[in-house]
N, C-alpha and C positions, 0 to 999 in steps of 0.2 A: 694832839692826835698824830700817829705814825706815819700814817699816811699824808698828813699836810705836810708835815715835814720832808717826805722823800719829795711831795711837790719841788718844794721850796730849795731843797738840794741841788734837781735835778735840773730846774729852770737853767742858771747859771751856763752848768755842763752845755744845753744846746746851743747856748746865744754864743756861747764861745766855740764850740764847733772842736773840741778838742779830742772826745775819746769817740768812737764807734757804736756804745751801746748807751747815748744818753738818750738819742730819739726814743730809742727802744723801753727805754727805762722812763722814759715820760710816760709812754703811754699804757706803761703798765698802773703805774701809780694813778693816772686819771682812772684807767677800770678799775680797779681796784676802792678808789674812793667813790665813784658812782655804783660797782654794788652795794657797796654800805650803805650810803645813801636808800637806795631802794628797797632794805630789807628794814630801814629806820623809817619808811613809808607810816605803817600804823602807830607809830610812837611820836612823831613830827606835824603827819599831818601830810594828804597829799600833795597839796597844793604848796605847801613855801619847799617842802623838800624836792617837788618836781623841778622847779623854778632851778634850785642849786643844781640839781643833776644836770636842769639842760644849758647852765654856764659852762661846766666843763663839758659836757657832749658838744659843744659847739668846736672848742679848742681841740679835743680828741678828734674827730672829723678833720682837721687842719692835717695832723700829726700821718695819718694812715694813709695814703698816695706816695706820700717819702719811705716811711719805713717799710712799703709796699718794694720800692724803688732798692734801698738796702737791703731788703731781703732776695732778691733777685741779683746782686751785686755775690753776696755771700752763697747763694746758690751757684753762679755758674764759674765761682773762684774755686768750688769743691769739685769740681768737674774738673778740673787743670787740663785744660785742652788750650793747645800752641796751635790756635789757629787763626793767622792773620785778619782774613774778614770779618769773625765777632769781633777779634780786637780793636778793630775801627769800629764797628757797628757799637762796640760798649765806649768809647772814648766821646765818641755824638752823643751818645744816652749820656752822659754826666751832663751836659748842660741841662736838661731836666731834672736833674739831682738837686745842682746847686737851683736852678729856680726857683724849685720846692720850698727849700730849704731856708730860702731867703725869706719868702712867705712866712711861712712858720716863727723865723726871729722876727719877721714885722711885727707881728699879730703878739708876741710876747713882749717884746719892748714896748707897744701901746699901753700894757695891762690889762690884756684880757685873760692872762691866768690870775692876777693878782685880783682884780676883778672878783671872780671865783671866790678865790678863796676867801677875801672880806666877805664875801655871801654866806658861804660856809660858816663864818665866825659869828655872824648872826645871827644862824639857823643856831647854832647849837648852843647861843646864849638865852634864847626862848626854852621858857620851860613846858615839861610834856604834860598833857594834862593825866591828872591823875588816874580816871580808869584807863590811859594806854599803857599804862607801867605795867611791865611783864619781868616774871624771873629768867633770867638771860641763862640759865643754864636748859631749862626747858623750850626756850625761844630758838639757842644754838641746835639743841639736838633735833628740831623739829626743821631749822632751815637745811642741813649738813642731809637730815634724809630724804627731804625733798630732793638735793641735787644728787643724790645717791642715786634714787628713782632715776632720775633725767640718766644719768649713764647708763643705768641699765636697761634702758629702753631703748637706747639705739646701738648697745656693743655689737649688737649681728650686720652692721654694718660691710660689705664685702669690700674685697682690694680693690675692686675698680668702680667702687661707690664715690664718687667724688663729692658730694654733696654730702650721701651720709658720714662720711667719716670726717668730714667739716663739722659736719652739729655735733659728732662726737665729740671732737676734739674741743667746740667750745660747752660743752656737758663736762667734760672733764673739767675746764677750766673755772667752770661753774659750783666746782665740788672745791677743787682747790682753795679757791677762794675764799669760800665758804667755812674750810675749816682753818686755814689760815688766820680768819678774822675772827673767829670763836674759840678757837685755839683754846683760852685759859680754862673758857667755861665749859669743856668736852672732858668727857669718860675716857680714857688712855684709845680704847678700838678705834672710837671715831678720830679722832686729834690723828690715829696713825694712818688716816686714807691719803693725808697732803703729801705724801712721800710718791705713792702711785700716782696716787693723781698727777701733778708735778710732770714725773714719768713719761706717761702716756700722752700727756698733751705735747712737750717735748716730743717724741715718734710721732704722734700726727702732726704738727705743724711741720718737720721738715717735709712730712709728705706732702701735705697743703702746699707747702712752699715750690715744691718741683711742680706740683699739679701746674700754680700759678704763674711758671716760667713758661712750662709748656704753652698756655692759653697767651702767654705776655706775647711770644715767639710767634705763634701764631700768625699774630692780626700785626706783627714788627714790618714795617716800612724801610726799607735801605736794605734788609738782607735776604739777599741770594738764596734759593731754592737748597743748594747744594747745603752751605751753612747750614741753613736752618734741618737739613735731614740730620747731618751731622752733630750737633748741638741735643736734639731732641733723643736721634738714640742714647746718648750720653745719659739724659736725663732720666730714659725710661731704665734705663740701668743701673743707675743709682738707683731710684725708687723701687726695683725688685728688692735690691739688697734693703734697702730700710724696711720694706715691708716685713720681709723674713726676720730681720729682726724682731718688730713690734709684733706680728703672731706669733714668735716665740716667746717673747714678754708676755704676752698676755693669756696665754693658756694657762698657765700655773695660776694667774690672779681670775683667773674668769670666776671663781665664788667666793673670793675674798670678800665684797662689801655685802654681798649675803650673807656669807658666816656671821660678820660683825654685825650684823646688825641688832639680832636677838637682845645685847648685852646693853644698851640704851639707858636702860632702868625709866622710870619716872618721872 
């Protein structure tokens, strides 16, 4: 399977602390393999397939506080602001980095991914029982419009919806995934929403990302009033520009996954 495999890549990369995007890339590959998991619900069984999902939901939980941490790191690097008091204020914040961090290679060097993944290798050596067998090409087109729906029910999402354009953004990610994983078994329309999709959760996550500095800054310990006005217009400024970008992206697609959808077939 692809995705035990990018596990199993990706392990390595953290424990050795070498590139920037391995946390990142861990925890794409655990979501990634617990949607799966969850849309192989009816075809497993709830119960041994819940059990595997919540092996890695355990280890993903570990993962998000750190890459919370890098993501906050690469947010206020895009900001290029030379100003002495965050830079103190951000050199004290790395020892909470590495803490994390350490955490994290604990908890993998015990084997609690590997753990997992034995799990995983058992579920899917049990066979399905026969009436859950489904044609995967009817099965894909039915989960891809489901998350279809789920974006379209929250794109009226506004600029200063902080929440809504969070659930957007994981609706999008939702669809992404979705046709990512069913890729082979889709009709050319659907297989083409993983491009936007993609897209769009990209633009809202940097927003997220700023939103989440802002709040980080907030409730931050050690810095000064001044900094922190400083810092935050910065942010709110970046965030106009992203946004104007993403409403400009997204007017021209705003009936693209309606268009598509008619063409489904059967």
């Amino acid at each position: 399977m692809a995705f035990d495999d990018a596990l199993a890549d990706t392990q390595p990369r953290v424990v050795l602390n070498r590139d920037t995007e391995a946390v990142h890339d861990l925890r794409v590959a655990l979501r990634r393999l617990r949607t799966l998991l969850k849309l192989a619900r009816p075809i497993f069984g709830a119960f041994h397939t819940d059990a595997v999902r919540q092996a890695f939901a355990q280890l993903q939980a570990s993962t998000g506080t750190l890459r919370d941490e890098e993501a906050l790191v690469e947010t206020l690097d895009g900001l290029k602001l030379d100003h002495a008091p965050l830079a103190h204020w951000r050199s004290r914040r790395l020892v909470r980095d590495r803490r994390l961090r350490r955490g994290l290679v604990a908890r993998l060097r015990h084997g609690e991914l590997d753990k997992a993944r034995s799990m995983l290798h058992a579920l899917l050596t049990l066979p399905a029982r026969p009436d859950r067998d489904v044609v995967v090409g009817k099965f894909a087109r039915r989960v891809v419009q489901k998350a279809r729906r789920g974006v379209e029910s929250r794109r009226d999402a506004g600029p200063e919806d902080v929440v809504g354009l969070h659930d957007l953004r994981i609706a999008y990610k939702k669809l992404r995934y979705a046709v990512e994983i069913f890729a082979e078994a889709l009709p050319v329309d659907l297989a083409a929403m993983a491009e936007p999709a993609a897209r769009f959760q990209k633009r809202l996550g940097d927003l997220h990302d700023i939103d989440v500095a802002k709040a980080t800054l907030g409730r931050a310990r050690g810095l000064d009033a001044a900094t922190r006005l400083v810092v935050v217009a910065a942010l709110d400024a970046s965030r106009e520009r992203k946004m104007a970008k993403y409403v400009a992206e997204m007017k021209p697609a705003e009936g693209v996954t309606e268009a598509e959808a008619p063409s489904t077939g059967p």
